[in-house]
C-alpha positions in Angstrom: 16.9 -3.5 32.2 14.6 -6.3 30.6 11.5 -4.3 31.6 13.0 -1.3 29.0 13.5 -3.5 26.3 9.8 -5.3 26.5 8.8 -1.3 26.6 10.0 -0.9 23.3 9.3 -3.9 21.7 5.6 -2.7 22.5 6.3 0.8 20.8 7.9 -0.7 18.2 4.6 -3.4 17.3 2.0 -0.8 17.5 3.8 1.2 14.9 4.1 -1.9 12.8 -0.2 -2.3 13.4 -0.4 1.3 12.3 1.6 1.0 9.0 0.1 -1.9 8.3 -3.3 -0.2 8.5 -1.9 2.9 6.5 -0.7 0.2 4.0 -3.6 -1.6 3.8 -5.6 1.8 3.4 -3.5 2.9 0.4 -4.0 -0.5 -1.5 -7.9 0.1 -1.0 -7.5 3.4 -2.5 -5.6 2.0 -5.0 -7.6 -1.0 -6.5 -11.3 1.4 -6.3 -9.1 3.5 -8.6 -8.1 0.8 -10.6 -11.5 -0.3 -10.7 -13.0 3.2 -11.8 -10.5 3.5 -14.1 -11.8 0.2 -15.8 -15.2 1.1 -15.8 -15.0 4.4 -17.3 -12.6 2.3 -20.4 -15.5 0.4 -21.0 -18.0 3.1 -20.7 -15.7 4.9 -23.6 -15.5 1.9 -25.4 -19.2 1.5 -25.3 -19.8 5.3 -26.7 -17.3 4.8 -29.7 -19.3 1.5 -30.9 -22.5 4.2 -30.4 -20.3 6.8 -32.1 -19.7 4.2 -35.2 -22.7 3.2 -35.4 -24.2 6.1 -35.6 -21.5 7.2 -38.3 -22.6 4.3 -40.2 -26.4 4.8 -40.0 -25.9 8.2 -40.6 -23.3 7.1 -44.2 -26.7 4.9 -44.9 -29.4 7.5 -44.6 -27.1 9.6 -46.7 -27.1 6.9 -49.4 -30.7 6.5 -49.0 -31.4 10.0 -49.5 -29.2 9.9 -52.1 -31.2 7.4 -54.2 -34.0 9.0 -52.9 -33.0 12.5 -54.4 -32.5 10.3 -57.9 -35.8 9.2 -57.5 -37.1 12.5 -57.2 -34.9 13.6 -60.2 -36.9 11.3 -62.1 -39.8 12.0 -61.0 -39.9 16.0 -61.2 -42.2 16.2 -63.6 -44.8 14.6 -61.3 -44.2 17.8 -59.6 -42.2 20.1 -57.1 -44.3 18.9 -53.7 -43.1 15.4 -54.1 -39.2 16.7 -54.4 -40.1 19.5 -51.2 -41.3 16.6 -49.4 -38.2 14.5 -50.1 -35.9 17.5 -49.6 -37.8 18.3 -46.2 -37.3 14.5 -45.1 -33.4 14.6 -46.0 -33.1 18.2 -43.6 -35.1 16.5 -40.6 -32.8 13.4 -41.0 -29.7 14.7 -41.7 -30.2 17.5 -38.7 -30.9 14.4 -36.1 -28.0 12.5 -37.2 -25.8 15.3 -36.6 -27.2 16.1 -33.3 -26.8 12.5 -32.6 -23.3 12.2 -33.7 -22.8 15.8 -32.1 -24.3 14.5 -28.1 -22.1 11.3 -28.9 -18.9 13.3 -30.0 -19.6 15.5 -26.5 -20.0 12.5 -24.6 -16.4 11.0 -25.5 -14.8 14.0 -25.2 -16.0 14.3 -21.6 -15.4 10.2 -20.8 -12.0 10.9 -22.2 -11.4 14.0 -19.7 -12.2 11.7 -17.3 -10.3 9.1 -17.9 -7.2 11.4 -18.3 -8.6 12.3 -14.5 -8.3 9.1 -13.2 -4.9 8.1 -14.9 -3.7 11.1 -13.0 -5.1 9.7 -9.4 -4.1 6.5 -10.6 -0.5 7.9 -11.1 -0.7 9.9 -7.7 -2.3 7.1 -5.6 0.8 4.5 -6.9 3.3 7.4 -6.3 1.8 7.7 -2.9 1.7 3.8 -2.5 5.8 3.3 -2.9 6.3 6.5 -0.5 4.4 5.1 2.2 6.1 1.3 1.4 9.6 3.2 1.3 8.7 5.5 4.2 7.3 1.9 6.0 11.0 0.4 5.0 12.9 3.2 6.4 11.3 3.3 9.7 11.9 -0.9 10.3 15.5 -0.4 9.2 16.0 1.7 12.2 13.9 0.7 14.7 15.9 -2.9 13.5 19.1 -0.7 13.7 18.2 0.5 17.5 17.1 -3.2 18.9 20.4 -4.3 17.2 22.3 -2.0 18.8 19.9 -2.3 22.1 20.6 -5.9 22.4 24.4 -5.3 22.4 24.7 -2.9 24.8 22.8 -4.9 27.1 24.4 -7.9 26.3 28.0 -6.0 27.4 26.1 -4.3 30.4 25.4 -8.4 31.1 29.2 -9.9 30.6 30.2 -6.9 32.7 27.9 -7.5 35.8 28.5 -11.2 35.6 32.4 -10.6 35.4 32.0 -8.2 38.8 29.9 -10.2 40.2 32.3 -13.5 39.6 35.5 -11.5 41.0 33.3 -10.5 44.4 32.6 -14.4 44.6 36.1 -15.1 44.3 36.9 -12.4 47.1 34.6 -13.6 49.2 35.8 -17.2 48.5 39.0 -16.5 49.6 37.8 -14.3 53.1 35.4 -17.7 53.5 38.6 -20.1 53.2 41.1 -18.1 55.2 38.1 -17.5 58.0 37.6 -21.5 58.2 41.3 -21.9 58.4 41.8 -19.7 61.0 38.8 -21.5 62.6 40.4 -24.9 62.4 43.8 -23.9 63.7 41.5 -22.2 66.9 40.0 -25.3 67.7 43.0 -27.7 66.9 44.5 -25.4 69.7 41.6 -25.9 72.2 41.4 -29.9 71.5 45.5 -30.1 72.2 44.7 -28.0 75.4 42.4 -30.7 76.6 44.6 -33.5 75.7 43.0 -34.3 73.0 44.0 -35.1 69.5 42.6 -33.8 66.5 43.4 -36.8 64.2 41.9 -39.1 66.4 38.7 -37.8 66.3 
């Protein structure tokens, strides 16, 4: 019987190494995520100070042009080239701001789709996480359930044996008594025979 339950304790220890390992795997998964989720903040982060900066280079080249378009208001009479020039200036800037601030706007708007991404694996990995843990849980309640009840029915397959083997003791006790009874009274018999007493010897 002690064999068996050494058998199972063996079982029962590599399936502890293995959801440890499974464990172990799942909270790697689940800190890299954690981590790529932090980097891809920051990245965002870093686009909408680009995004706001450009906004505000972009509100200062429109005040530049601005005075720049006064300027050429007052000097019109100095003729129409200087005011095309001015006027061509403003289009060229204003058309690179607004790509600019068009590439930046794309940019966040793809950061931002990926950062919804990882929130979701984030989500799934976690969910994942407290099935294994609970799954982990359930499986050491029972195999703690079955060693429980292991360990009691050996215990009462013990007391049983032992009480047996106790009431054959007794038996035999009792056959070894009457046996050396019998063999006392046999040679008290043979000592008298001889003339001999048994208490003086």
């Amino acid at each position: 019987m002690p064999p068996k339950i050494k058998g199972k304790g063996s079982k029962v220890g590599g399936q502890k190494k293995k959801k440890k390992s499974q464990d172990v795997d799942v909270e790697i998964k689940h800190r890299r995520t954690a981590l790529e989720l932090e980097i891809l903040r920051d990245h965002l982060a870093l686009r909408r100070d680009e995004t706001r900066q450009a906004i505000a280079s972009r509100e200062r080249l429109q005040e530049r042009l601005q005075e720049l378009e006064a300027e050429v208001e007052r000097a019109r009479s100095d003729g129409e080239a200087v005011y095309a020039e001015m006027n061509r200036q403003y289009q060229t800037l204003r058309k690179e701001t607004e790509t600019h601030s068009h590439r930046l706007e794309e940019e966040v708007k793809v950061l931002q789709k990926e950062l919804e991404t990882c929130q979701r694996e984030a989500k799934t990995a976690k969910r994942e996480a407290e099935q294994a843990l609970a799954e982990r849980d359930k499986t050491l309640a029972q195999l703690q359930a079955y060693v429980t009840d292991m360990e009691a029915k050996y215990e009462e397959i013990l007391h049983c044996s032992l009480d047996r083997l106790l009431a054959k003791l007794t038996t035999v006790k009792l056959e070894w008594d009457e046996a050396a009874l019998r063999l006392h009274d046999k040679h008290k018999v043979q000592l008298q025979q001889f003339g001999l007493n048994p208490l003086d010897l």
